[in-house]
C-alpha positions as CSV (number, residue, x, y, z in Angstrom):
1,X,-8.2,37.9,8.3
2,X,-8.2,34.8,10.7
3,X,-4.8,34.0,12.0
4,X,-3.0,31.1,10.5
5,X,-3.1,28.7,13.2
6,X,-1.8,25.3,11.3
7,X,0.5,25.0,8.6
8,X,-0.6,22.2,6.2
9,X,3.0,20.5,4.7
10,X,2.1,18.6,1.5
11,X,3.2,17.2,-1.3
12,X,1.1,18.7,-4.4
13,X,1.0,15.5,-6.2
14,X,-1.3,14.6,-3.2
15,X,-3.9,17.0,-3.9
16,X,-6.9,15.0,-3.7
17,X,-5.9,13.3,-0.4
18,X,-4.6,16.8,0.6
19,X,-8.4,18.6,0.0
20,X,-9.9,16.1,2.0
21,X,-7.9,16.0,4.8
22,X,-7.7,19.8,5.2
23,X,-11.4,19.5,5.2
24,X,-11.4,16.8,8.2
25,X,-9.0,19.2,9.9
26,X,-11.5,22.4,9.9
27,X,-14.3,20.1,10.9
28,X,-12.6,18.0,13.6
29,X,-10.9,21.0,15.3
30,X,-13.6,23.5,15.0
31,X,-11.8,26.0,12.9
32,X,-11.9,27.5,9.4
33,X,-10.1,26.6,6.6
34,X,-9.0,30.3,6.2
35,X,-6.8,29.2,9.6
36,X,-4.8,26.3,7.8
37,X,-1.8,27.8,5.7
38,X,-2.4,25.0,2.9
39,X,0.3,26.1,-0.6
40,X,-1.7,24.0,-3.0
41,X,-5.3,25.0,-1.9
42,X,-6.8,27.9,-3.8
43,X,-7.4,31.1,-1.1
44,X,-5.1,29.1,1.6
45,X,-2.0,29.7,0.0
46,X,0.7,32.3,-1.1
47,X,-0.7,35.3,-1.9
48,X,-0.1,35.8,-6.0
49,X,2.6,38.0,-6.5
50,X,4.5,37.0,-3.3
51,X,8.2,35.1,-3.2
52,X,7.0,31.9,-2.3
53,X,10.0,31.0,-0.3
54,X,9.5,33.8,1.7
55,X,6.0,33.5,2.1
56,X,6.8,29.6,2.9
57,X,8.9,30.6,6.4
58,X,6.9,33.5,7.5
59,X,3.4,31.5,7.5
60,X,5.5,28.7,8.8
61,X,6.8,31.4,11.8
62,X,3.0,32.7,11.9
63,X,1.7,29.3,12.0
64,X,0.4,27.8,16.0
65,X,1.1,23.4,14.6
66,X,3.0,22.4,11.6
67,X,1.0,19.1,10.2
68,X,3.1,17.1,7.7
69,X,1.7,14.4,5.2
70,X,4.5,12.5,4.6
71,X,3.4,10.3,1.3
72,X,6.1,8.7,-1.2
73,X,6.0,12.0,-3.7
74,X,6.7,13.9,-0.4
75,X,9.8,12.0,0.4
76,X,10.8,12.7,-3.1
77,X,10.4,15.9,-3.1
78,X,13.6,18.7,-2.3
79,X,11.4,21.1,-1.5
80,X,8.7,19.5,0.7
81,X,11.5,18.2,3.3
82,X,13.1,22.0,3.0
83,X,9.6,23.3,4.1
84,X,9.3,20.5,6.3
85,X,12.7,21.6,7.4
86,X,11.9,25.3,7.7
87,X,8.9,24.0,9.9
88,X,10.1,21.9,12.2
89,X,12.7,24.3,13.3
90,X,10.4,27.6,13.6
91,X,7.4,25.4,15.2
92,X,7.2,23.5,19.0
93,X,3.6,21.8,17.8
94,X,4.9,18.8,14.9
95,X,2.3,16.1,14.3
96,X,3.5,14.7,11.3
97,X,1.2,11.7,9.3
98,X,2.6,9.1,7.5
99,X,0.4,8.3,4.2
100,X,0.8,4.6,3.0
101,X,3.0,2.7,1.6
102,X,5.3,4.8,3.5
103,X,6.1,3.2,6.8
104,X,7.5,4.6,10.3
105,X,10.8,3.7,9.3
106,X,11.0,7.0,6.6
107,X,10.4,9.0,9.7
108,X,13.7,8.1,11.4
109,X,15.8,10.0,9.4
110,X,13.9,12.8,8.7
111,X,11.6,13.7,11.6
112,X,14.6,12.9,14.6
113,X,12.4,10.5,16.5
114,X,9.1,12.3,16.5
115,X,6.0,10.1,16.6
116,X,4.0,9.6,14.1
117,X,0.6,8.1,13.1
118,X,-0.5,6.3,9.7
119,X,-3.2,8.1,7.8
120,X,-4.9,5.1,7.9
121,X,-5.1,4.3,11.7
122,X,-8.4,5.6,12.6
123,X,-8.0,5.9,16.1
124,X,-5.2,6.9,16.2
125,X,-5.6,9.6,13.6
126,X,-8.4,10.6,16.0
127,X,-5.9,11.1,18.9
128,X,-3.9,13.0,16.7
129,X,-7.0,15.7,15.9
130,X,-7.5,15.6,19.4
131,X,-4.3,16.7,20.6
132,X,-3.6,19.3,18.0
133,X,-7.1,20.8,19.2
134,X,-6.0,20.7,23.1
135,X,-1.8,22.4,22.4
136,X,-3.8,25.0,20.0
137,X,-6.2,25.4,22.9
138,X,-9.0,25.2,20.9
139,X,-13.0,24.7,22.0
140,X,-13.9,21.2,20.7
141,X,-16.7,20.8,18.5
142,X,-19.4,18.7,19.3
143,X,-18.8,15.3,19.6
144,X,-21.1,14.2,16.1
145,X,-19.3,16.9,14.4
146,X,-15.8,15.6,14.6
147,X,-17.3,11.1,14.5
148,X,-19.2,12.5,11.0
149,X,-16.2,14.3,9.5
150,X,-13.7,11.5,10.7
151,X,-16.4,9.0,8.7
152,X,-16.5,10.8,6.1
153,X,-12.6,10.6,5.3
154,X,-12.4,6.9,6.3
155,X,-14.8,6.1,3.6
156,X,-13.0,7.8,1.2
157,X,-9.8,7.2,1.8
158,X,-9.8,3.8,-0.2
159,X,-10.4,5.7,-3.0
160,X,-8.0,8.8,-2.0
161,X,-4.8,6.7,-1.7
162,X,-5.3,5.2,-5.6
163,X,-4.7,9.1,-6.7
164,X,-1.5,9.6,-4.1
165,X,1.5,10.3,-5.9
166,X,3.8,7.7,-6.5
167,X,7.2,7.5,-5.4
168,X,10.1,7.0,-8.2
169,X,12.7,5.6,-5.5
170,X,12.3,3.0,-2.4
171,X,13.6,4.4,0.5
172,X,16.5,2.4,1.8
173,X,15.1,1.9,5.5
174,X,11.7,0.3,4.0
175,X,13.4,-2.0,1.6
176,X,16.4,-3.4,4.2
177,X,13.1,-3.8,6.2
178,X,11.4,-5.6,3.9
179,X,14.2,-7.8,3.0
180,X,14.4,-8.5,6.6
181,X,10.6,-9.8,7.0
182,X,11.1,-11.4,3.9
183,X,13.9,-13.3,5.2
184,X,11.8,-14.0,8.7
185,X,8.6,-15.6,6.7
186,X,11.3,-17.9,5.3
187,X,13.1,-19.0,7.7
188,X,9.4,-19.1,10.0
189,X,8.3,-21.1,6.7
190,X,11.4,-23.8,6.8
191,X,11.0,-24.1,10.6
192,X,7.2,-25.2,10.2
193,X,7.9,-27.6,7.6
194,X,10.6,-29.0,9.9
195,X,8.1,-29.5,12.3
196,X,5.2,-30.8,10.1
197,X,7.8,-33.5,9.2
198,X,8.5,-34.7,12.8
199,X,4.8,-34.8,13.0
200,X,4.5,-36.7,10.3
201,X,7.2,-39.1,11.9
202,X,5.7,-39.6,14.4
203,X,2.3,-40.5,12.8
204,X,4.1,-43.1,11.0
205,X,5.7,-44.8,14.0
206,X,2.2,-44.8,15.8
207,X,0.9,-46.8,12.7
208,X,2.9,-49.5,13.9
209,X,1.8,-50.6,17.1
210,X,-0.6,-52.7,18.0
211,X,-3.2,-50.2,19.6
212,X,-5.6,-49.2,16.4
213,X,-7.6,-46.5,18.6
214,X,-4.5,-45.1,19.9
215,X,-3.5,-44.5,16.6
216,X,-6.7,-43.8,14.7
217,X,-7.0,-40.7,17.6
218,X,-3.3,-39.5,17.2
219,X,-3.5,-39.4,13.5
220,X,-7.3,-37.6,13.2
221,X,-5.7,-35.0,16.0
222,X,-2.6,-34.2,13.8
223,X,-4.2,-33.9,10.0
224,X,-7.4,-31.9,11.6
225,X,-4.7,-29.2,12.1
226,X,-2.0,-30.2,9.3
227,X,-3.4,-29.3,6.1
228,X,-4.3,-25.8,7.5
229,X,-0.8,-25.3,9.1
230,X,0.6,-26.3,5.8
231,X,-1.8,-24.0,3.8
232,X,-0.8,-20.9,5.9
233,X,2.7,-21.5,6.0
234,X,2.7,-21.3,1.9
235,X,0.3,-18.5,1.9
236,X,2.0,-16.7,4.3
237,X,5.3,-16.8,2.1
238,X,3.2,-15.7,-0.9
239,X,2.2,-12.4,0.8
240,X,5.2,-11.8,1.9
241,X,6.6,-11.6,-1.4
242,X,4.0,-8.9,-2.0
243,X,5.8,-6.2,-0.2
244,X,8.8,-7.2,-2.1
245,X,7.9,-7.0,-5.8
246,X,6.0,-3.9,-5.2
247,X,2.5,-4.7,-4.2
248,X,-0.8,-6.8,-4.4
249,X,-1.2,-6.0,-8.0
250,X,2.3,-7.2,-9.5
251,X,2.1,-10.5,-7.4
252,X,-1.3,-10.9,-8.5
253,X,0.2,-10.9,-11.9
254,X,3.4,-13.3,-11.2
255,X,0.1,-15.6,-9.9
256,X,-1.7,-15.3,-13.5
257,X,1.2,-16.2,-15.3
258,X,2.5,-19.5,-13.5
259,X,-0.9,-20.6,-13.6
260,X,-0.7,-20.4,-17.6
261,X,-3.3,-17.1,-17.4
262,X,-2.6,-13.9,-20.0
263,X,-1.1,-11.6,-17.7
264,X,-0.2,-8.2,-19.3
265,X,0.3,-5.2,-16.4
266,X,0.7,-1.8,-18.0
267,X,3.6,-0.6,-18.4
268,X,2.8,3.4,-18.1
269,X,1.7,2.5,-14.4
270,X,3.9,3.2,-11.9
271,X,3.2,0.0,-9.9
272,X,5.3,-2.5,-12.3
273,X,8.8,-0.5,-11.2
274,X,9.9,-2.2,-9.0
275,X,9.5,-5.9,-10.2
276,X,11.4,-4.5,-13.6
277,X,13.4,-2.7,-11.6
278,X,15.1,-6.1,-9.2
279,X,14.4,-8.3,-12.4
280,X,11.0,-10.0,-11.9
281,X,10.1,-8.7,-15.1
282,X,11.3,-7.7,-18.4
283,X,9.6,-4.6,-19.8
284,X,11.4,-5.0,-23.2
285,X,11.0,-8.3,-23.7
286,X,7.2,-7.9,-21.7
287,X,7.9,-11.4,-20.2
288,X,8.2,-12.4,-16.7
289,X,11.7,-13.7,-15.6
290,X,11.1,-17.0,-14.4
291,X,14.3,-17.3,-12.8
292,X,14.0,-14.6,-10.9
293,X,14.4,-15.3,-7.1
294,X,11.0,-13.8,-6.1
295,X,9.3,-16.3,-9.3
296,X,11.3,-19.3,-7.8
297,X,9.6,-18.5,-4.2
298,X,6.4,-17.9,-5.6
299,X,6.4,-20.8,-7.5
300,X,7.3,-23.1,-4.6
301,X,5.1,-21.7,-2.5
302,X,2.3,-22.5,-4.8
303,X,3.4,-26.1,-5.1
304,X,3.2,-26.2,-1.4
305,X,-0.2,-24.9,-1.8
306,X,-1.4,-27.8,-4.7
307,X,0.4,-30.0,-2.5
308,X,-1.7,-29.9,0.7
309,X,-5.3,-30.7,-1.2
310,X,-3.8,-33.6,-2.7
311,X,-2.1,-35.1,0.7
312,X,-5.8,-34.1,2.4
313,X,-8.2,-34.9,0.7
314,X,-10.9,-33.1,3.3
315,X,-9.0,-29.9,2.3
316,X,-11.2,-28.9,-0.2
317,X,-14.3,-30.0,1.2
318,X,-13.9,-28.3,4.3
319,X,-12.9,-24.8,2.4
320,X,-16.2,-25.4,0.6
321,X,-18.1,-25.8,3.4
322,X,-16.6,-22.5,4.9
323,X,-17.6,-21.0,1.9
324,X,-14.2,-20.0,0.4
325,X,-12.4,-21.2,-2.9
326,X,-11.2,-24.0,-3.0
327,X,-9.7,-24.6,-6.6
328,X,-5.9,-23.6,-7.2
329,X,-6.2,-22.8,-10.7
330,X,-8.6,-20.5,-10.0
331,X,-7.4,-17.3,-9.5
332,X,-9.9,-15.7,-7.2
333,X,-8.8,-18.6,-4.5
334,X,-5.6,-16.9,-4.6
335,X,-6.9,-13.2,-4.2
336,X,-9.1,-14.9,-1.3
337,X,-6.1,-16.4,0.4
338,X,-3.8,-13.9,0.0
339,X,-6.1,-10.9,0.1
340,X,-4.9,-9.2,-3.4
């Protein structure tokens, strides 16, 4: 039997993310899969019959690298942070990954400082495979081995992270940071209208002396650049908000409903938590709070939006002849500008 050489921390509600990447591990570093210690995987995992706990710290002993997948059902999970626990005390090679929507910050607590990379980060991910092949001392394989096999999961991953387990609870470091940008993209949001008012001053001034060019140039100079500064400033608000009521897929719902659209988000998805969860949406009721502080901002933000192609009048035009939408009621100009 091949020595264990990496110990494969997961969270079994990540299975599907968890098969492929334990296959982009054997290709990348040359090895086979009877060499990664993986509990979930049939033939990779304890041997029936065994105490699992015990089997658990001796592969972890046995095992050369501990690699952690630290997704939002692995956060939740008591047992996952004892094994990654176990590991990280009986191992000197850690490389944990952090799977998305889980940011750095869930690391601070629980991995002491040691760095990280995102799933998602391709070259950085590639490092990662690199560096666990040269502290395990291991022949690379060829070169088109490892850019195929890292290809391979890139292109799936969209697809992987939809079936990643979802977590239950937001982890108190990602929502004080998310309250934090939040609060940024607002106060970077009342700063630029400050500004665009100045601007707008000082248009108004120029309008009244006597030299026509000098104005006609000043003016053309400030709304070539206003109506987009103004349009990014809104839009920026509205996808920070995203973060905030739980993702692409609720906002894109708040967006339906204050444009007078049927928006109806399932309720047996885990998704709509947490805008029922800080009161953006009533679940019993199946209404959206319109007084809610996020549905205040969001409306706002959109009024900003209408406002700037009825102050510029080019506004539309122009986003035509870029090829984008252009009409607010419309809600595929909103996925466009926001990215939903």
């Amino acid at each position: 039997m091949s020595p264990i050489l990496i110990f494969l921390s997961h969270s079994v509600a990540d299975i599907d993310l968890v098969e492929a990447f334990e296959t982009l591990l054997s290709k990348a570093l040359n090895i086979t899969s009877e060499s990664i210690f993986c509990s979930s995987l049939e033939g990779q995992g304890v041997t029936k019959g065994a105490n699992f706990v015990d089997a658990i710290k001796d592969k972890a002993l046995e095992a050369k690298a501990v690699v952690a997948l630290i997704s939002p059902a692995y956060m939740e999970s008591a047992f996952c942070l004892a094994e990654l626990g176990a590991a990280w005390v009986l191992n000197t090679h850690r490389f944990p990954i952090v799977v998305p929507p889980n940011r750095f910050e869930v690391m601070q607590a629980t991995l002491l400082g040691v760095v990280g990379v995102k799933i998602d980060q391709e070259e950085a991910l590639t490092q990662l495979l690199e560096d666990i092949g040269e502290a395990l001392s291991l022949p690379a394989p060829k070169a088109g081995v490892r850019a195929r096999a890292m290809r391979d999961f890139v292109k799936a991953l969209p697809e992987l992270k939809e079936s990643i387990g979802k977590a239950k609870h937001v982890d108190a470091s990602i929502h004080n940071k998310t309250l934090a940008d939040l609060k940024s993209s607002r106060e970077a949001w009342e700063a630029t209208e400050q500004e665009l008012e100045t601007a707008k001053a000082h248009i108004k001034v120029l309008k009244k002396t006597k030299d026509a060019k000098q104005v006609a140039a000043v003016s053309k100079a400030f709304e070539d650049s206003d109506w987009e500064m103004e349009l990014d400033s809104a839009i920026g608000v509205i996808s920070g908000l995203a973060s905030e009521v739980g993702g692409g897929r609720v906002l894109r719902h708040m967006i339906l409903e204050l444009l007078g659209k049927p928006s109806h988000p399932d309720l047996n998805d885990d998704y709509i938590e947490r805008a029922i969860e800080i009161d953006v949406y009533d679940s019993d009721s199946r209404a959206w709070i319109h007084s809610s502080d996020e549905m205040k901002a969001l409306s706002k933000a959109m009024e900003k939006v209408e406002a700037v192609f009825e102050e510029h009048e080019d506004a539309a035009s122009e986003l035509k002849r870029r090829g984008k939408r252009h009409k607010t009621d419309d809600i595929r100009f909103w996925e466009q500008q926001v990215g939903l």
